[in-house]
Each structure stands twice: as C-alpha cells, then as structure tokens.
N, C-alpha and C positions, 0 to 999 in steps of 0.2 A: 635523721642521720643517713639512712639506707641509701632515701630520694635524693640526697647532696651525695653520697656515693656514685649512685646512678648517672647524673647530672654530669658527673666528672669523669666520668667513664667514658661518654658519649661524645663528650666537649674532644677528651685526647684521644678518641678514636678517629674525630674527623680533622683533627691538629695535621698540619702537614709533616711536621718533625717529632710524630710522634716516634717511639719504638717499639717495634713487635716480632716476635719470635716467628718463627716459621717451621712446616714439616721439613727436619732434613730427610727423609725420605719415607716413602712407604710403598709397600708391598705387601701382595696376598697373605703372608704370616705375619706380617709385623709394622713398626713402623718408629718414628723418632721425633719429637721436637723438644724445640730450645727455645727459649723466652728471656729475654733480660730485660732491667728497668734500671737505673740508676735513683735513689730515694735519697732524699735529701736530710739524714740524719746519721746517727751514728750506727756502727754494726750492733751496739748491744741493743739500739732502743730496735733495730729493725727486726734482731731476730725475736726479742722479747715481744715485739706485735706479733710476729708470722707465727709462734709456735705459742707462746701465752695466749693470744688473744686472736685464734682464730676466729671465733664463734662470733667477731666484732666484722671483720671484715671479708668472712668468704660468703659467697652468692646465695640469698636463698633459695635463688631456681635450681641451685644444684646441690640439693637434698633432699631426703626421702619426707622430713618431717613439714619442710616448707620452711624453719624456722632455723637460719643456719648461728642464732645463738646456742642451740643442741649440740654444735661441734667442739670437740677438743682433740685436742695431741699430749698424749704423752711421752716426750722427746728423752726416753731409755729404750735400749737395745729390747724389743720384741712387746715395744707400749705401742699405745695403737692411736692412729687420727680415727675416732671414730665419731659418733651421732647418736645423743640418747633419743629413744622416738618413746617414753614413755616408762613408769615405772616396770624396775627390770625387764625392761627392754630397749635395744638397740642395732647401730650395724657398726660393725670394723670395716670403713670403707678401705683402709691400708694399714702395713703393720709397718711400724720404726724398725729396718734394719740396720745402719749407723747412725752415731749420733758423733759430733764434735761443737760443742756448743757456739756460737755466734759464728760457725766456720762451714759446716756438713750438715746436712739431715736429709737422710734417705729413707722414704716412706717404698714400699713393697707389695703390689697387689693389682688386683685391676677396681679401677675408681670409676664409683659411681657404678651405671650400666655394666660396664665391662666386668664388673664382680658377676655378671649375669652368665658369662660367656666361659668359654675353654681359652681364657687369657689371663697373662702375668705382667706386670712389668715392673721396672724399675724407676720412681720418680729422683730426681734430688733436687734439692734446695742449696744451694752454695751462696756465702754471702762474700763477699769482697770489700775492703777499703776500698774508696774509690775519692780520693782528698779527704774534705771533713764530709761527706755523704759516703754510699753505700751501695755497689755494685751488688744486686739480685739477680740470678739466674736458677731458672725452674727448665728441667728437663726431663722426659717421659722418655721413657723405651720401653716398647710392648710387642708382645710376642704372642703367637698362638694360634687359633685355629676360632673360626667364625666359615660356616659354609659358604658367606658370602664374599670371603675375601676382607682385610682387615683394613685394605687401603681406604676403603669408601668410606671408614670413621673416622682416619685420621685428622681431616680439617674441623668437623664437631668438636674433638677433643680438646683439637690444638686450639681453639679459639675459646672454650672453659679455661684451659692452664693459662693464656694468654691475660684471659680476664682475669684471673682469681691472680693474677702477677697485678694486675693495673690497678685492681682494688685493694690492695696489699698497700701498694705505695698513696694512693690517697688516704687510704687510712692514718700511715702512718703522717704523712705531709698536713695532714686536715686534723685530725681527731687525737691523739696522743699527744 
C-alpha cells in the first residue's frame, strides 16, 4: 500500500495540473504556507481519514519511529497528534488547539524537527464542500527564533505539509 502511495505521489507531482501550496512568505523569525487539494469524496469520509486514520496515510520518513502506523490524533481541545515509539513511550509532535469536527482542526507546536528549536506555530486543517468532493487546506504559520534564520526551512517544511496533503488524498481516493 505505502509503494502505491509513493507511486502516486510521484506520478501528481510530475502531472502538469497538479496542485500545490506554496510559502506565502518567510522571514528570519517566521514564516507561512498554504496547501490545498480538492479529494474526491465526502467531507465526513475525508476528515475521518485525515484525523481517524492518520497512521494509514502520513509519511514514514516523517517520523521518529520510521513506522508512521505509530501515529494518531486525538481531535479534543488539548489531545495530541502524537507517535508511540514503544511501550510508555512517545512524542507529542503537536497539541489539538480547536476542534470543529469535518470543518477545523488546529494542531499547535513545532512539527517534527522544529519541536527541536525555539519555535511554535500554528497548523490548521480546514475541510470544505467542494460539490460532491472535498476542498482540503493545510496551513502552517511559525514563528521564533533559529540563529540561522527561519527562512532557509521554510521550503523543507512546505514540501512535508505539501506531501502529507497528497498522500491524504490518495489515501482517501485509493484505500478507504
């Protein structure tokens, strides 16, 4: 399933109509991106992949354990997207600051690496009607302090959220 993930991933990354998010800006403190996908299903089947069934469809390059079936969310106010890496034990890669179920979910933290650093940000998940499919947008805004300047991560990041948006929707498109 991963390698038909992957496969798909690659195929709309070189599609010429594919869709992809972009930095809207970044600077020495901070920085912003947007990602949207349009998923050809309903909002509830979409948000119940994106927060039920992360550990199906987010990257395992982008986890500590290697194994991103160790991922969950629990989508209440101060639950956590975290990653078990083994009995009693774990990471809180971000904390659930809103929820509005098939509509909001704002995750809170710095993700991934950035939990490394003197940075916070704010992600959100927004799902949209969009006919009988499903307008997704994934947005980042980070803030803080890196002596190197915060700008020079913003495109690594932005192409994680970007992917973890593409494989969101083959998931759902292929597998559910």
């Amino acid at each position: 399933m991963k390698a038909r993930l992957v496969l798909v991933l690659l195929l709309s990354a070189t599609s010429s109509h594919a869709v992809f998010g972009e930095v809207v800006d970044a600077g020495p403190n901070g920085f912003s991106l947007v990602h949207e996908r349009t998923i050809n299903a309903s909002r509830a089947e979409v948000w119940r992949a994106a927060v039920d069934h992360v550990g199906q469809w987010w990257s395992d390059a982008h986890t500590i354990s290697g194994d991103a079936g160790n991922m969950s969310i629990d989508a209440v106010p101060q639950g956590c997207f975290c990653e078990s890496i083994g009995d009693h034990a774990g990471v809180v890669h971000l904390t659930v600051t809103f929820v509005n179920p098939q509509v909001i979910l704002r995750l809170t933290g710095g993700l991934g690496p950035l939990g490394l650093m003197g940075i916070n940000g704010n992600m959100t998940w927004e799902f949209f009607d969009a006919g009988e499919a499903t307008r997704v947008k994934f947005s980042y805004v980070v803030g803080g302090y890196r002596p190197e300047g915060l700008d020079g991560i913003a495109e690594p990041v932005d192409l994680v959220i970007g992917e973890a948006l593409t494989l969101l929707k083959t998931y759902v498109e292929t597998d559910t």
